[in-house]
N, C-alpha and C positions, 0 to 999 in steps of 0.2 A: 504494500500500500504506500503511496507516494506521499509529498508531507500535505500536498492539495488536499486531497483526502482524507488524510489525520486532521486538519485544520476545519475539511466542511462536517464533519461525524461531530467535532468538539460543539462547533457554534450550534447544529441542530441539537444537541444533546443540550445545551446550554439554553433557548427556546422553548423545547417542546420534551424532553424525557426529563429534565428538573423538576417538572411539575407532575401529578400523577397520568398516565394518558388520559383516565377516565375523565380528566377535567378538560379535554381538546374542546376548542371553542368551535369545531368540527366542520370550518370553513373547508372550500378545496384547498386554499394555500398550504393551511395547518397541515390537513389528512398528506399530503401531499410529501408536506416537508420531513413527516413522520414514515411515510413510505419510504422516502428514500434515508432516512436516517438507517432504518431497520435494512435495508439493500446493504446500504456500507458494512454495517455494523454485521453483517451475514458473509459480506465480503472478505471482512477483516478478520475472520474466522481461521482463513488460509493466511496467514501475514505470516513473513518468513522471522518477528520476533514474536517469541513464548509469550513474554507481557503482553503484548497485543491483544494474542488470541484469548488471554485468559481475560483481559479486560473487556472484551468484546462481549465472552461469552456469559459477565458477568453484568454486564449491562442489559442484554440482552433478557435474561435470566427477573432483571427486578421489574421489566415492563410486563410482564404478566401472560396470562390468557390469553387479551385482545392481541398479540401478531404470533398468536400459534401459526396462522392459515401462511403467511407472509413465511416464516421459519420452514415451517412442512414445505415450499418449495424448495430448499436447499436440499433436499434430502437425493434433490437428480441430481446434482450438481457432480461435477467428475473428478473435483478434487474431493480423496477420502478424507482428508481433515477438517476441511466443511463441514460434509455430512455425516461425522464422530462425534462433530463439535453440537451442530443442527439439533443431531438426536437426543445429545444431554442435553439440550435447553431446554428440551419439548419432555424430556423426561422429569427435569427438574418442578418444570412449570408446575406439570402434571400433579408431583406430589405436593409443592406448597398449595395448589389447587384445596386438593381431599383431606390435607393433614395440617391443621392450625395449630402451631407449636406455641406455647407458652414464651414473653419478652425476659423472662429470668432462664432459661433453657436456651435459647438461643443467645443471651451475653455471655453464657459460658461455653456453648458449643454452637458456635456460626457456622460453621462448614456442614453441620447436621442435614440440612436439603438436601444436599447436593450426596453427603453419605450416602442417606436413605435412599436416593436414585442411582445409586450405583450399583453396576453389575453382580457385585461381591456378594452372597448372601451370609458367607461368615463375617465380612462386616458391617452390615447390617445387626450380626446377632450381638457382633461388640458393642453396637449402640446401646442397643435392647437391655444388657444388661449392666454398660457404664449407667443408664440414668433412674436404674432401680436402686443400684447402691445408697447406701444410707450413713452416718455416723452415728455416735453412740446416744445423741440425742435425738433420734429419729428423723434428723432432716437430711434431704434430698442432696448428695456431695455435688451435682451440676444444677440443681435451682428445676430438676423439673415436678410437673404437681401431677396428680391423680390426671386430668384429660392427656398429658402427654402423654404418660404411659400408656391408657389404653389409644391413642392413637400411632406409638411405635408397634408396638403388638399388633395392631389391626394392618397394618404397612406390612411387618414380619409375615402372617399369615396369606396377605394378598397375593405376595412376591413370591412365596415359596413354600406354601403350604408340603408341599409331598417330602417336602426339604428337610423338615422340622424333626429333630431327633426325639428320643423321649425325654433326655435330660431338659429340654428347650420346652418342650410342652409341659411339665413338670412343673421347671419355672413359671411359665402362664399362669398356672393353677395356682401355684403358690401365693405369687400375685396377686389373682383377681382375690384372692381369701385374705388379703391383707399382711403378706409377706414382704419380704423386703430384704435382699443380703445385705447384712451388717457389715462395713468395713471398719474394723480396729483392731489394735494387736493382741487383746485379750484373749480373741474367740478364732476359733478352725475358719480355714479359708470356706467359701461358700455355704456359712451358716446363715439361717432365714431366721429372720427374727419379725414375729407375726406382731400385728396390733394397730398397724394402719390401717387407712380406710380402705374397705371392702373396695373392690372395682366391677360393679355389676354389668358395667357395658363393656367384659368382656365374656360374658356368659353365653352371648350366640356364637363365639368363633371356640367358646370350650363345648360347646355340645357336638360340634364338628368330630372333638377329638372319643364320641362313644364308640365311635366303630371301629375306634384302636384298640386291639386286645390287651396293650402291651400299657395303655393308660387310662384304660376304661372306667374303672375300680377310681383311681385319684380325681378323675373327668367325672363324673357320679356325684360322689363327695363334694367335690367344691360346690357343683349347682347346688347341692341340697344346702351347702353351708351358707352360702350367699345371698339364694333366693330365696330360702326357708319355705313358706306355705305355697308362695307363687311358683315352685319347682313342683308341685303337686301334678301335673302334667306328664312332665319329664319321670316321676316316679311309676306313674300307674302305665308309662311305656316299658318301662326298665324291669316292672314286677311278672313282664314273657320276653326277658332277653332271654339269651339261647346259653349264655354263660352262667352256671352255676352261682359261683360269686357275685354276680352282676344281681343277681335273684336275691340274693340274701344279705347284698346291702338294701337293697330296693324295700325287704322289707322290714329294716331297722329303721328306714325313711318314714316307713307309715307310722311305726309306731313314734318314733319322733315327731314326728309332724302330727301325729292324733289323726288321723285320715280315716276318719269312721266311712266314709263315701270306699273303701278301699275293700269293704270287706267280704263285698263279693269278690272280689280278685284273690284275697287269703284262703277262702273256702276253695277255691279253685284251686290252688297252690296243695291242700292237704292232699290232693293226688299226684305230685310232682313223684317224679321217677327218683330222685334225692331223697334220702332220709335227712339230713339237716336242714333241708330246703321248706320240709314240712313240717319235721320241729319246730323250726323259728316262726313258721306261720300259724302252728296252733298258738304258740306262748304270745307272740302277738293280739292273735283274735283274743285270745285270753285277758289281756292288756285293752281291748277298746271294750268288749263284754259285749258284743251283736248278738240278738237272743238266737237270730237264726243260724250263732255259730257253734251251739251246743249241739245240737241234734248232729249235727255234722262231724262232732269231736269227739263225740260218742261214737260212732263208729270205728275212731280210730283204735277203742279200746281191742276190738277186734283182730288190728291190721298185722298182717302175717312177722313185721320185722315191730320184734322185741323190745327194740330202742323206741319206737313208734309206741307199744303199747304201753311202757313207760312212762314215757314223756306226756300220752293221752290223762294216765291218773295223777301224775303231777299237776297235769294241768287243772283238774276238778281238786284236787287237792288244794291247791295253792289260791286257788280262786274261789272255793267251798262251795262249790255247786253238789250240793245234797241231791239233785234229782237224779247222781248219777250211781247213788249208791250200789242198787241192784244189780248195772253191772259191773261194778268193780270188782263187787262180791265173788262174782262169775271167775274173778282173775285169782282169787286165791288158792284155785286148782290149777293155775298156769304151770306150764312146761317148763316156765326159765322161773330157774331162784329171783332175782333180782325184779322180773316183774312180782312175783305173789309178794315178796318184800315188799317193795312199793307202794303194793293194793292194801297190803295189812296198815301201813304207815299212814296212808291215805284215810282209809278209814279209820283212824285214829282221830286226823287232825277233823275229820268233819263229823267226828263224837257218833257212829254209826251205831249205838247200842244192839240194832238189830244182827249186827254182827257177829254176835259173844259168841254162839255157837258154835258157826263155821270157825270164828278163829282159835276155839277152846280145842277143834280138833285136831291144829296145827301142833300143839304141843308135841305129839307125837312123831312128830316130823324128822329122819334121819340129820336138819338142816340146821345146824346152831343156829342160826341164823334167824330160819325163818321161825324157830325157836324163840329166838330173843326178841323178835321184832311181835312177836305173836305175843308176850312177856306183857310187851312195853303198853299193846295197847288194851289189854286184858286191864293191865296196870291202873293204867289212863281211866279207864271203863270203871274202876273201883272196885275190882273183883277179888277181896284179899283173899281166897281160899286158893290164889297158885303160889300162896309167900315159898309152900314148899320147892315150887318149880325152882322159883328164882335164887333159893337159896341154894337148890343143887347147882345151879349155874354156874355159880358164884368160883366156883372150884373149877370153869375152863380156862385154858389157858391162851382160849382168844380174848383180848383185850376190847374189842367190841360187845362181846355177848355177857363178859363181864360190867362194861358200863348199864347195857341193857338192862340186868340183873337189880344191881345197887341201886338205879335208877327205879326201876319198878316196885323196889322194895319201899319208895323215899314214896311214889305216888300212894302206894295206898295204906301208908302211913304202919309198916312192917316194924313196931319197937322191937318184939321180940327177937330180930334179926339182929338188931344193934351189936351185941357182941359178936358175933359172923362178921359182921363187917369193919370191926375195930380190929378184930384178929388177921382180914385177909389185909389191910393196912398196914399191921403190924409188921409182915413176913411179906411186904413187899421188895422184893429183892432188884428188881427192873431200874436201870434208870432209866431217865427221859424223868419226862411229866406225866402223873399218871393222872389225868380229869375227870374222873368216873364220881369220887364220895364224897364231895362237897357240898352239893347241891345236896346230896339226899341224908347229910349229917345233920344240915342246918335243918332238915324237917324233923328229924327222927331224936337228935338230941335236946336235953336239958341242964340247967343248973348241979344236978345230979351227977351226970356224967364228965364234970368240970374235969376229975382226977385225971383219966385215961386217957382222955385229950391231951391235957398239957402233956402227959408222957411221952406223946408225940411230938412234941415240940422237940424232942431231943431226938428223933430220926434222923436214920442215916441220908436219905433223900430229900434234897435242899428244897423239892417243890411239894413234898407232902410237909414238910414244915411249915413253908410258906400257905398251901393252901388250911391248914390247921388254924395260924395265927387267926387268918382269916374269918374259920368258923366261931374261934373263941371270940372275934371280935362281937360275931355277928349277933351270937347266944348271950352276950353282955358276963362274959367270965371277967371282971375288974382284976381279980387275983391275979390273974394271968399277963400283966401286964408287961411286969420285969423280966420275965423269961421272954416275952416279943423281942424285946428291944434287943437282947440277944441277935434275933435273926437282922435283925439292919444292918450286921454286920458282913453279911453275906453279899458275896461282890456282884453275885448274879443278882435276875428276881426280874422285875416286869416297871420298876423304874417309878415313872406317875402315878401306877394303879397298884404298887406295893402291897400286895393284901397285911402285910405287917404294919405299915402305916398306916392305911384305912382303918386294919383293926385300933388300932391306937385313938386316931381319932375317934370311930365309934365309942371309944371305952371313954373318953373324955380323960386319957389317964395323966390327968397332971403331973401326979407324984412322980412321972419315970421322966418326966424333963431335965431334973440333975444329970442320969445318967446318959440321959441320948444327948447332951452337951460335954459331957467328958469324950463322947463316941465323935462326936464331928469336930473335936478342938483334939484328938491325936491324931499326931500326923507322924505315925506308924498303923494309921489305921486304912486300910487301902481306899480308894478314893471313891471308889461307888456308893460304900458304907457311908461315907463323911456325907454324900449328896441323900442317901435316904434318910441319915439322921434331920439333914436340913430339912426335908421336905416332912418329916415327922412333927420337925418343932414348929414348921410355920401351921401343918395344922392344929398343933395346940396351942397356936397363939402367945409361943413364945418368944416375945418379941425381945429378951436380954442374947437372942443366938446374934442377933442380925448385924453384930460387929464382925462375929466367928464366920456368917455369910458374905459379910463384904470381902475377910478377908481372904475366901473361896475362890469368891469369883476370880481376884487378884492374883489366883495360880495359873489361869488361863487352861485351865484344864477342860475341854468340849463334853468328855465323858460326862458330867455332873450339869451341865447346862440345866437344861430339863427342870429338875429337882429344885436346883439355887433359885430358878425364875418363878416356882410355883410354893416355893416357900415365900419367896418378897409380894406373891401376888396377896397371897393369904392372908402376912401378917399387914399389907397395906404398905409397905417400908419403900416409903418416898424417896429416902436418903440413898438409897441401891441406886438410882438413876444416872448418877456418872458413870458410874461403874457398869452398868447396861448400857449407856449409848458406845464402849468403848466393845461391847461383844459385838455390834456391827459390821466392825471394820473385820470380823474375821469371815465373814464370808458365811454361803452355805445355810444349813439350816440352825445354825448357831444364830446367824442375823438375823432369821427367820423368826428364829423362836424371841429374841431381844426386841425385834419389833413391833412383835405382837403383847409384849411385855409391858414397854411403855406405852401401850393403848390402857391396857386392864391397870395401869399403875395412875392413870389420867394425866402424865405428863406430857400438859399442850404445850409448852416450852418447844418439843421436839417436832412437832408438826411440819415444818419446814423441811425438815433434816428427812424426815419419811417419806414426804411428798417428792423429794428428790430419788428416794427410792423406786418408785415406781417405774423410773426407768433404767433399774440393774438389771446387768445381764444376766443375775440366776433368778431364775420365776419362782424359788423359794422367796427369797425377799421381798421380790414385787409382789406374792400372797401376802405374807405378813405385814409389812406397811400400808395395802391397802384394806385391810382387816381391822389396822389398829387405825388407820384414820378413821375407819365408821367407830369408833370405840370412843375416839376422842373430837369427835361430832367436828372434824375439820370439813367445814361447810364450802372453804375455796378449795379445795381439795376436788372439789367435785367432775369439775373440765378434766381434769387427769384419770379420776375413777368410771368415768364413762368410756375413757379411750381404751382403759384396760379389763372392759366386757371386750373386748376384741383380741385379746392376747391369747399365745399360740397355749398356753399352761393352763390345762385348766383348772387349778388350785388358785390362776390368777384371777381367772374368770368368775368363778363362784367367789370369792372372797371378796371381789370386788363390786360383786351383787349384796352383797351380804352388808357393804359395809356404806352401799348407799341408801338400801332400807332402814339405817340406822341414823341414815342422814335426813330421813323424809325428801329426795332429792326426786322432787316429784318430775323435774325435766329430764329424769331417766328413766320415765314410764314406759315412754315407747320402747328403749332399747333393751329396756327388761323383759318387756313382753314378750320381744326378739327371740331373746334369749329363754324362752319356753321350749323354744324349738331348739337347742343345741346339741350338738353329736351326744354328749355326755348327760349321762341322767342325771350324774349327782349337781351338775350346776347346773341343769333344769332344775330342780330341786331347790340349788340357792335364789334364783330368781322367783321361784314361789315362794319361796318363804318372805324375800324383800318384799313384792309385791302385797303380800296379805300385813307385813307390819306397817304398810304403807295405804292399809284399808282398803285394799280393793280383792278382797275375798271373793266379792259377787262377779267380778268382771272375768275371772279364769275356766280354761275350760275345764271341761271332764279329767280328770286320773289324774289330777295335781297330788291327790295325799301321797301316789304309791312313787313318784316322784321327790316327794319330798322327805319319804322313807329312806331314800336312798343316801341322806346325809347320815344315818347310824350303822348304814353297813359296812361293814370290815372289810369290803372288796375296796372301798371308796375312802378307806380309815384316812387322816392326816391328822389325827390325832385329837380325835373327842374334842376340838373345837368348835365344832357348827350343832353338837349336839342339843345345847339350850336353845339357839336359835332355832332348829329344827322342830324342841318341841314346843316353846312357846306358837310357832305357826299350826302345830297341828290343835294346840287347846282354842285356837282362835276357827279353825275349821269343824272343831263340834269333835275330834275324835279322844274317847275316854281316855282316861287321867292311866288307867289299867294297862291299855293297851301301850302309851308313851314309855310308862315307867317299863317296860315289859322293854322296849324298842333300846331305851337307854341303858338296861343291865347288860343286853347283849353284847352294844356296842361297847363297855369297858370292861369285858372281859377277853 
C-alpha cells in the first residue's frame, strides 16, 4: 500500500469510523466514503508490513456487522492473506455479535474475541477455564461474572461440541452447580471449591451431555441440583432411561423433589428387571405413601428374589402398614432364613398380637436365629412364659442370639433371670464391646442389687465397666460414685457421651469433685483421663477446675478438645475465650469444634473473626462458624450465610440453614425452601427445621418430619449438635415428646 493510500484510509477513518457507523448521516457522500474506507482497509489486508495488516484487521474488526457483506467479498480475492485475514474479521465479528462479554473481562483479557474465534479449540478451552479460576476470596482472578461464563461455555459447546472430553464437561457441570477452581497455594491443583452462584443458563447445553454414558450420572445430578422442582421433566424422562444407574438416581430425584405426580412411574418401576432398581422404588413409594402403592407392594411380598421379598416387609414395617399383616404372616414359613427373620421382626414393630402363635412355633426352629428373632418379638408381645427359652439362649455362643436373649429377658420384665445375666457378664471373657445388658439391667435392676454391680466396676473389660458406671448412674447408686471416677481414668471410652461422666452427672455426685480435680491436675495422668475429668467437672459445675482447664487447653493437645470445650460450655467460663479463639488457628475440626464454642459461650466480640471464616478452605470451619453465628444472633452475618446454603459440604449447608433460622432471617425464605429439595436428607432436614423456627410450619410440604428425622441418625452423626434443634422442630410439628426423647437416646449412643 502506497503512502497515498495510508494517508486516504487515515483521513476517512478520521471522518466516518471515529464515530460509530451506526451514526452515518447516510448521505451518498458518507455511505460512499465509508465504502471505500472498508475497500482500502480490505486492501491493506495484503500490505507487505505485519503492523499494517494487523491494524487493518483490527479496524476492520471494531466497525461491526454492518460491512460483513462488503468483507465476504474479499473472500474471492487471490491473495491468500486477504482472504485469512477477510475470514477472521467475519469470524470475529461473528462472535462479538452472539457473545456480550462483560467491561471488567475484557480490561483484563482484550484479545478474548479474537481467542474465542480462533481455530484452536484447546484454546479456547484455556479460556474457559483461565476465567472460572477464583482466589481465596471467591473473586473472579480476570474480572469475569456469572453471564461471561455461561456465554464462554455456550461458545465452547457451539464450536466443538463432539470435541469436548469428559474432564471438560465435568467442569461444565461443576460450574453450572456453583463451582469454581480455587487458585492458591494451600489446596491441590484443580480443586473446585462450590458456593457460587448456581448458572442455570447452562442447563440446556448440560442436558445435551444425557446421552453421554461416560457423564450421564454427573449431567442428571446437576439439573436436579440447579433446577430442583422445575427438572421435574427431565426426571420422569430419566425414570425409563435404558441405564440402570441413570434409573436409580432418577428415582432419588423423586423422592427429593416429593414428586407424588411420579408415582405411577415407581409402581411401574417395581417390575424393573433390576433388583435395586425396584428396591429403591418400593422404599421411595414408601416415602410419598400413594394409597395405590400398597396393593402393588404387597405383591412384592410374593416376588421370586429374596432381596425383593425382604425389602417388601421392611417396607410395611418401616412404614407400619398393618393391613399387610396376613401376608407377612405367610412369610414366616419362607424358604430363606433372612426373609422369615424379617417377617418375624416386622411383625414385631407393627405389634401383630395375632401373630403369637405362628411365631410361638418358630421356637423350635433348627435357626438360632430365627430363634432369637422369634424370642425378641414373643418378648415385645409380653409373653413371659419363654423366660425359659431365653435363658437357655443365653448360653450361645452367637453374640447376636445372645443380645436377643438379655434383650427379651429386659422386655418382659424376666427378674428372676437377673443373676443368669450378672453371671454371663461376669465370665465374659471376649473383648471388643459387648452391647447386649445394659439396656435390659436398667429395666430388671434395683437399689438392691447396688452390691454386684459395682463388682463390676472392677472388670477386666474397659466397656463392660464403662457400660456398668452407666447403669449405676442410671438406677441413682450415689455410693457408687468414687469407684466411677476411677474409670475416667481410662484412656479409651466414647469421649462426650462418657457413660462415667453422664453417670456422675446423673448422681449429682458433688463429693467426688476433690478427687476428679487431683485426676485432671496430674500430669502423669494420660491425657484423655485429664479431658474426661474436665468434662466431668464442668458437669458438676465445678467451676474452681476452670484454671486447671485453661491451663489444658495451653498444652495444645487436639486429643482432649472435645471434653475442654464442653466442660467451659457447661460451667459458662467466659474467661476460656482467648484461649479458644487461639484453637482456630489450628485448623481442622479442632477450629470447628472452637467455633462452635464461642457461639454457645455468647462471645459476640468474635463475630467478625467467624464471619471471616466462612470462607476457609476446610468446610469443617465454615460449618462451625456458620453455626455459631446463628448462636450468636450475628444478624450482618446474614449476606454470607445465605451464600453458604450453596457450598459444596454439606455440614456447611445445613449448619448454615440452621443458623439462619436462629437469625429469623426471613430474606432467606426463599432459599431455604430451595433447599427442601437438596441431594442430602439431612440438610433437607436443616432447612425444615429453620423454616418451622421461623413459623412457617403451615407452608411445607408433605414428609418434612421423616426429613427432619434425619438430623438424629448416626449415618448423618456430626456430632449431636443439630439434635435440640431437630427436636424442638418436631415439638413445634405436633410429634410426641415419647417418640423425640426415643429419636435422641438413639442418636447419643
Amino acid at each position: 500500500m502506497g503512502a497515498r493510500a495510508a494517508v486516504m484510509i487515515a483521513a476517512l477513518i478520521s471522518i466516518s469510523f471515529a464515530r460509530d457507523p451506526k451514526q452515518s448521516d447516510g448521505t451518498c457522500d458518507s455511505i460512499k466514503q465509508e465504502k471505500e474506507g472498508v475497500r482500502l482497509l480490505i486492501e491493506a489486508l495484503g500490505d507487505d508490513d505485519p503492523e499494517k495488516r494487523e491494524w487493518a484487521t483490527d479496524k476492520l474488526i471494531e466497525m461491526g456487522k454492518e460491512i460483513v457483506p462488503q468483507v465476504r467479498t474479499a473472500l474471492s480475492i487471490d491473495d491468500p492473506e486477504v482472504r485469512f485475514r477477510a475470514q477472521r474479521v467475519l469470524d470475529i465479528i461473528a462472535v462479538r455479535d452472539r457473545v456480550v462479554l462483560s467491561g471488567s473481562l475484557l480490561k483484563n483479557c482484550p484479545q478474548i474475541y479474537k481467542e474465542l474465534a480462533g481455530v484452536s479449540f484447546e484454546r479456547k478451552l484455556d479460556i474457559f477455564h483461565k476465567i472460572i479460576e477464583v482466589d481465596g476470596s471467591r473473586k473472579s482472578l480476570c474480572g469475569a461474572t456469572d453471564d461471561d461464563i455461561t456465554a464462554v461455555v455456550g461458545e465452547l459447546i457451539l464450536s466443538g461440541e463432539k470435541e469436548l472430553s469428559r474432564d471438560c464437561k465435568e467442569t461444565i457441570c461443576f460450574v453450572c452447580n456453583g463451582g469454581r477452581p480455587l487458585t492458591i497455594e494451600e489446596i491441590p491443583e484443580g480443586y473446585m471449591r462450590f458456593g457460587h452462584a448456581k448458572l442455570p443458563a447452562l442447563l440446556p447445553k448440560i442436558e445435551t451431555f444425557l446421552d453421554d454414558r461416560d457423564i450421564c450420572e454427573l449431567a442428571f445430578d446437576t439439573i436436579v441440583d440447579v433446577a430442583r422442582r422445575k427438572a421435574i421433566p427431565t426426571v420422569m424422562r430419566v425414570l425409563e432411561h435404558e441405564e440402570k444407574e441413570m434409573r436409580l438416581n432418577a428415582i432419588a430425584a423423586v423422592e427429593r423433589l416429593k414428586m407424588r405426580d411420579a408415582t405411577t412411574r415407581l409402581i411401574g418401576l417395581l417390575g424393573d428387571d433390576d433388583r435395586s432398581v425396584r428396591r429403591e422404588a418400593m422404599y421411595v413409594l414408601g416415602e410419598l405413601r400413594p394409597v395405590e402403592s400398597t396393593k402393588e407392594i404387597r405383591r412384592m411380598l410374593m416376588d421370586e428374589d429374596p432381596l425383593i421379598r425382604r425389602t417388601a416387609v421392611n417396607f410395611f414395617a418401616f412404614w407400619r402398614i398393618k393391613e399387610a399383616v396376613g401376608d407377612i404372616r405367610k412369610l414366616l414359613k419362607d424358604r430363606e432364613e433372612e426373609v422369615c427373620v424379617g417377617a418375624i421382626r416386622a411383625l414385631a414393630r407393627l405389634e401383630a398380637k395375632e401373630a403369637i402363635p405362628d411365631v410361638r412355633e418358630l421356637l423350635q426352629s433348627p435357626s438360632e436365629s430365627i430363634q432369637s428373632a422369634a424370642l425378641g418379638f414373643l418378648g415385645k408381645m409380653g409373653a413371659k412364659d419363654i423366660a425359659p427359652h431365653l435363658v437357655k439362649l443365653m448360653g450361645s455362643g452367637d453374640d447376636r442370639v445372645q443380645y436377643a436373649a438379655v434383650s427379651g429377658l429386659g422386655e418382659i420384665g424376666a427378674v428372676e433371670a437377673l443373676p443368669g445375666i450378672m453371671e454371663l457378664i461376669e465370665k465374659w471373657k471376649k473383648e471388643g464391646h459387648p452391647p447386649w445388658f445394659a439396656p435390659t439391667l436398667r429395666k430388671l435392676c434395683g437399689k438392691e442389687d447396688a452390691p454386684r454391680l459395682m463388682s463390676l466396676l472392677d472388670h477386666p473389660n474397659k466397656w463392660v465397666r464403662l457400660e456398668i458406671a452407666g447403669v449405676l448412674g442410671d438406677i441413682g447408686i450415689r455410693e457408687s460414685g468414687s469407684k466411677i471416677v476411677d474409670i475416667l481414668k481410662d484412656e479409651d471410652g466414647y469421649a462426650r457421651t462418657h457413660p462415667a461422666v453422664a453417670a456422675l452427672d446423673k448422681l449429682k455426685a458433688r463429693e467426688t469433685i476433690p478427687a476428679i480435680m487431683n485426676i485432671l491436675n496430674d500430669e502423669r495422668m494420660g491425657i484423655k483421663g485429664r479431658g474426661n475429668a474436665a468434662l466431668a467437672l464442668g458437669k458438676l459445675g465445678a467451676t474452681e477446675a476452670i484454671p486447671s482447664i485453661i491451663a489444658l487447653f495451653k498444652r495444645s493437645d487436639d486429643a482432649i478438645v472435645n471434653e475442654l470445650c464442653d466442660a467451659v460450655i457447661a460451667l459458662n467460663a467466659t474467661e476460656t475465650v482467648p484461649e479458644i479463639i487461639k484453637l482456630i488457628e489450628r485448623g481442622g475440626r479442632v477450629s470447628e469444634r472452637a467455633a462452635m464454642t464461642l457461639g454457645w459461650l455468647g462471645a459476640k466480640e468474635t463475630a467478625p473473626r467467624l464471619r471471616n471464616l466462612l470462607a476457609n478452605i476446610d468446610g469443617d470451619i465454615r460449618g462451625g462458624a456458620a453455626y455459631a453465628l446463628g448462636l450468636l444472633g450475628a444478624r450482618e452475618a446474614i449476606p454470607d450465610l445465605m451464600l453458604s446454603l450453596e457450598d459444596e459440604e454439606d455440614t456447611v449447608r445445613g449448619r448454615a440453614a440452621l443458623a439462619l433460622g436462629k437469625l429469623q432471617a426471613r430474606e432467606a425464605m426463599p432459599a431455604l425452601k430451595e433447599l427442601l429439595y437438596d441431594r442430602e436428607i439431612w440438610v433437607r432436614g436443616t432447612a425444615v427445621t429453620a423454616l418451622v423456627e421461623m413459623g412457617e410450619k403451615d407452608t411445607l410440604p408433605d414428609g418434612v418430619i421423616h426429613d427432619i428425622k434425619a438430623l438424629f441418625d448416626t449415618e448423618y452423626w456430626f456430632g449431636n449438635i443439630e439434635d435440640q434443634d431437630g427436636a424442638d422442630a418436631l415439638r413445634r410439628l405436633g410429634v410426641c415428646e415419647a417418640e423425640i426423647t426415643t429419636l435422641m437416646r438413639d442418636s447419643s449412643e
